[in-house]
C-alpha positions in Angstrom: -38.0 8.4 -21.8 -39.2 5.0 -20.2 -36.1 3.6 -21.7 -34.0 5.9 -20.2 -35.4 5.3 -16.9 -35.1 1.8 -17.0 -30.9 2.1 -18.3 -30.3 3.9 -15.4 -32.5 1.4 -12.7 -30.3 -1.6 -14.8 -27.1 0.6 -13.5 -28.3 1.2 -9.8 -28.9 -2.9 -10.2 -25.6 -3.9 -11.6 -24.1 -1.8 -8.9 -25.6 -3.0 -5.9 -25.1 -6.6 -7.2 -21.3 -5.8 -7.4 -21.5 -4.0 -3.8 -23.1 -7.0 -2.6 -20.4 -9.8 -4.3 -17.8 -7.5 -2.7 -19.3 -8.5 0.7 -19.5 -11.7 0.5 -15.7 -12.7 -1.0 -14.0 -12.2 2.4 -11.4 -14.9 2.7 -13.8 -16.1 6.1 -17.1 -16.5 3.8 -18.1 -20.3 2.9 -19.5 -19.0 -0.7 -16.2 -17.5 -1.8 -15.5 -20.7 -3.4 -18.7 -21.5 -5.3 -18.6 -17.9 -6.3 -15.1 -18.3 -8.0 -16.2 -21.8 -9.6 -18.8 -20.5 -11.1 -16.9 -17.5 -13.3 -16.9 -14.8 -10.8 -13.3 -13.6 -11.3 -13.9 -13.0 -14.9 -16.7 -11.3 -14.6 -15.9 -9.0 -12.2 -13.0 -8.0 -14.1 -15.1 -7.4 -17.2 -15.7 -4.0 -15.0 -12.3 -3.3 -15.4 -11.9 -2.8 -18.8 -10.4 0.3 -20.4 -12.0 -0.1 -23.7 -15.4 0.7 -22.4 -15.5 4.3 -22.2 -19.8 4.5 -20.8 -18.5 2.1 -18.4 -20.2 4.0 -15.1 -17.2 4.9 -12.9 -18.6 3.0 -9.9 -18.9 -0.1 -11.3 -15.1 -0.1 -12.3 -14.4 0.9 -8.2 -16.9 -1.7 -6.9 -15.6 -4.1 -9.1 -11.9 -3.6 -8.5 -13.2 -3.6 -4.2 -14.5 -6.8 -5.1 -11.2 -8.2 -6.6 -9.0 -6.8 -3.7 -11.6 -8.8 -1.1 -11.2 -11.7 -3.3 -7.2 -11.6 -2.6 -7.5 -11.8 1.4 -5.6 -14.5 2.4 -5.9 -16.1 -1.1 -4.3 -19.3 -2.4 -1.6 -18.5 -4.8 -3.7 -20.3 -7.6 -6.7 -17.6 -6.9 -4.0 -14.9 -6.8 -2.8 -16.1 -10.0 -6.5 -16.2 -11.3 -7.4 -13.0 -10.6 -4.5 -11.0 -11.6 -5.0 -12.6 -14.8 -8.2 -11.1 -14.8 -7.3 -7.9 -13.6 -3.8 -7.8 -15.6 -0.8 -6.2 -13.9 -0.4 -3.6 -16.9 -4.2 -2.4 -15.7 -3.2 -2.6 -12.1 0.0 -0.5 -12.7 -2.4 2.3 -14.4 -4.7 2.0 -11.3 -1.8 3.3 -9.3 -0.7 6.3 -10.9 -1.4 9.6 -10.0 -4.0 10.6 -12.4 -6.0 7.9 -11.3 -9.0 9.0 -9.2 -8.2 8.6 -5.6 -10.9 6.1 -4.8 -9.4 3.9 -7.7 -5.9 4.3 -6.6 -7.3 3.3 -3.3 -8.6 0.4 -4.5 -5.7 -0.3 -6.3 -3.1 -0.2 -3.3 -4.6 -2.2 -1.5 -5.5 -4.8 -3.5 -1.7 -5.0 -4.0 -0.8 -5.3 -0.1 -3.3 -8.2 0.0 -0.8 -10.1 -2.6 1.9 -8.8 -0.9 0.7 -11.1 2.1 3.7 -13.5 2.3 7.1 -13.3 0.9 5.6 -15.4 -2.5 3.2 -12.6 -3.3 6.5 -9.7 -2.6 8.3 -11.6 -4.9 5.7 -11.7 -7.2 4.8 -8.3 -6.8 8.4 -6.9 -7.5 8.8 -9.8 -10.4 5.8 -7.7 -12.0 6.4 -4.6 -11.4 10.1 -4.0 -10.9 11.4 -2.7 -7.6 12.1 1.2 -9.0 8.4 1.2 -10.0 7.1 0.1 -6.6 9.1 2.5 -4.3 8.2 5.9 -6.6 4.4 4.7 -6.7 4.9 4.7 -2.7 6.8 7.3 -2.6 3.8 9.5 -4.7 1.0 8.0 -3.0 2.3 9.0 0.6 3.3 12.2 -0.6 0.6 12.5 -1.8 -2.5 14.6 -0.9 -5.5 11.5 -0.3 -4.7 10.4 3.0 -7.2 7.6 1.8 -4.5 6.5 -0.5 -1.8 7.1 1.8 -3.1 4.3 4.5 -3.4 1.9 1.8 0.3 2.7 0.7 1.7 2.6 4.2 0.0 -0.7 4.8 1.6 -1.8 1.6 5.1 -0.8 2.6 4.6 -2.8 6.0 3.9 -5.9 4.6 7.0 -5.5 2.1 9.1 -4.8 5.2 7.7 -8.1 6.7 9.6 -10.6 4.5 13.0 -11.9 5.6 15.1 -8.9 7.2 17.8 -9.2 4.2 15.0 -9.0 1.6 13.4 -6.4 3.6 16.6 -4.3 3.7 17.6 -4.8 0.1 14.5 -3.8 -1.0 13.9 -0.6 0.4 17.1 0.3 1.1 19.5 -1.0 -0.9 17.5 -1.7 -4.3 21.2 -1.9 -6.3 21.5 -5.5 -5.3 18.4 -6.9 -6.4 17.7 -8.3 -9.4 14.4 -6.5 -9.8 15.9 -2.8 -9.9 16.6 -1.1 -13.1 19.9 0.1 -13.6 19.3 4.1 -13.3 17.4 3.7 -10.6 20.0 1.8 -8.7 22.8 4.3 -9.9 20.2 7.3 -7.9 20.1 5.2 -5.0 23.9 4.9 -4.5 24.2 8.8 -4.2 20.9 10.4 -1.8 19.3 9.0 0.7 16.5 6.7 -0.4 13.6 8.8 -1.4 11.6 6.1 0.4 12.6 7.2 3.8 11.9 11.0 3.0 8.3 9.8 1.8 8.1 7.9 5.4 9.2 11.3 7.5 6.6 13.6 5.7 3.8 11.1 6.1 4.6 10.9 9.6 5.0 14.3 10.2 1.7 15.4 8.1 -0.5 13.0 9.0 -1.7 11.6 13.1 -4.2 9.0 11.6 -2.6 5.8 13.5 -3.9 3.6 10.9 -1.6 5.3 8.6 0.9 5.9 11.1 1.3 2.1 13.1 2.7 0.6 9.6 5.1 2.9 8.7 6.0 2.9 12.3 6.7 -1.2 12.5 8.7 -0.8 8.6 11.0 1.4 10.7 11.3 -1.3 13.7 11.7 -4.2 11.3 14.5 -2.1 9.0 16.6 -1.4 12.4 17.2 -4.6 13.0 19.9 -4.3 10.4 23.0 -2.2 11.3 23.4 -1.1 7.6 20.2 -0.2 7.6 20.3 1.6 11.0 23.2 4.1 9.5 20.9 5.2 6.8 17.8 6.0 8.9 20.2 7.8 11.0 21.5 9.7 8.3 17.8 10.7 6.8 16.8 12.0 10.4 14.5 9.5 11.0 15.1 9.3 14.4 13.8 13.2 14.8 10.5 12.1 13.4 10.4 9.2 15.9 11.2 11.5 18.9 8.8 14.3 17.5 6.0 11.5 17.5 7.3 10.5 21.2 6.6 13.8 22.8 4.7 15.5 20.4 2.5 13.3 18.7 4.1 14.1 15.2 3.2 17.4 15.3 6.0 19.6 14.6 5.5 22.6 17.0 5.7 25.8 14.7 6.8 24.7 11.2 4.1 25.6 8.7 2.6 22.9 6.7 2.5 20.4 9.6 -1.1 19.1 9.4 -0.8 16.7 12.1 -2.2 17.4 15.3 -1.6 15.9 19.0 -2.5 12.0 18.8 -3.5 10.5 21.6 -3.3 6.7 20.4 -1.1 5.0 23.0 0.1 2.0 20.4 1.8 4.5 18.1 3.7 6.5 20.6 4.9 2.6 21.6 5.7 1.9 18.5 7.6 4.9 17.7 9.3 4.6 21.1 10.4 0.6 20.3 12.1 2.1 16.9 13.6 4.7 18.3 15.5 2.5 21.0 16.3 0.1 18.1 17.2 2.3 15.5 19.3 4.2 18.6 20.8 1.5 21.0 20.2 -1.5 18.5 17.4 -2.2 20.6 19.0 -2.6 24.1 16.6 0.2 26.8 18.8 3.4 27.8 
């Protein structure tokens, strides 16, 4: 019994230690360094393992937080570092759909913090493939966890903000990039990118800004591009955007529409500065 007791106070232990670690990695702390010296990385991904079947589920999420904090702003050698640690094969798992939500969380946004500049989109697409990277998207903000949603949407922004022609090819014209598997490329050619369908129905379903502001500034940045312009146009994008302009996103009387009126004055600028891009090619009518 005593043993018992003191297995599960060792637990509480290990999992406030890792709560605390995941504190104290932000890219702005002065210990992150000494931390990482001193092993940190490959301890923290010991967690991760999917060999270890008692492993208590909190320690894996905890650990994974930690990791993601750990990528803020990183160098590309302590990007490189941890995803060894982590492996992109267990990171890929993290982000499917059976994976619990708080995981999957996790697991999103531990990929928009590599996806920081244009080296860490290329090396997330390198890893993953583009295909792979727009259907896990395209499920998470779809999806029911608004939770994972945000993470997703953020994601998606800061793969819009690389330069505009990698922006473009990637989400909207995967065909041309070396990175896209060939039957996903041959879908693409003949339907509108399922991409912008999983953008509409997040917007529409869901008011949360923080969810709402990235998707928004993905559309802004993709209608720079005229190309790109015609095929928002043709997936009705530009209903959404007016919807969220005098409505908030909510759609008035179509079942389903979970949004409600939003009264965050950023969006609705947002939406409004798409729009008259996406519309006018940015020129004010």
């Amino acid at each position: 019994m005593d043993g018992a007791k003191e297995k599960k106070e060792d637990r509480r232990v290990v999992n406030a230690a890792l709560m605390a670690v995941g504190n104290l990695v932000n890219d702005f702390s002065p210990i992150r360094k000494p931390y990482v010296d001193q092993g940190l990385v490959e301890i923290l991904c010991v967690f991760l393992r999917d060999d270890l079947p008692d492993l208590e589920p909190n320690f894996r999420l905890n650990a994974l937080w930690a990791c993601k904090n750990l990528l803020v702003r990183a160098p590309p050698s302590l990007v490189s570092r941890v995803m060894k640690g982590v492996g992109w094969g267990r990171l890929q798992g993290f982000l499917s759909e059976e994976t619990p939500s708080n995981i999957r969380e996790q697991a999103f946004s531990l990929l928009r913090n590599i996806a920081y500049d244009d080296d860490g989109i290329h090396s997330v697409y390198s890893e993953f493939g583009i295909d792979f990277v727009l259907k896990a998207l395209c499920s998470a903000l779809e999806g029911t966890s608004e939770d994972v949603a945000v993470e997703a949407a953020n994601l998606l922004g800061n793969l819009s903000n690389s330069t505009q022609e990698y922006a473009n090819t990637v989400l909207l014209n995967p065909s041309s990039s070396e990175h896209t598997s060939h039957s996903y490329a041959a879908e693409m050619e003949t339907s509108t990118p399922p991409i912008l369908n999983a953008i509409k129905t997040a917007l529409t379903e869901h008011t949360n800004p923080d969810l709402r502001r990235p998707l928004l500034f993905c559309l802004r940045r993709l209608s720079d591009s005229p190309k790109a312009r015609r095929q928002l146009l043709e997936a009705g994008i530009n209903g959404t955007l007016k919807r969220i302009c005098q409505w908030g996103g909510k759609v008035p009387g179509v079942p389903g529409s979970r949004g409600g009126l939003s009264d965050d004055r950023e969006v609705v600028d947002l939406a409004k500065a798409a729009l008259s891009y996406l519309e006018h090619g940015g020129l004010e009518y």
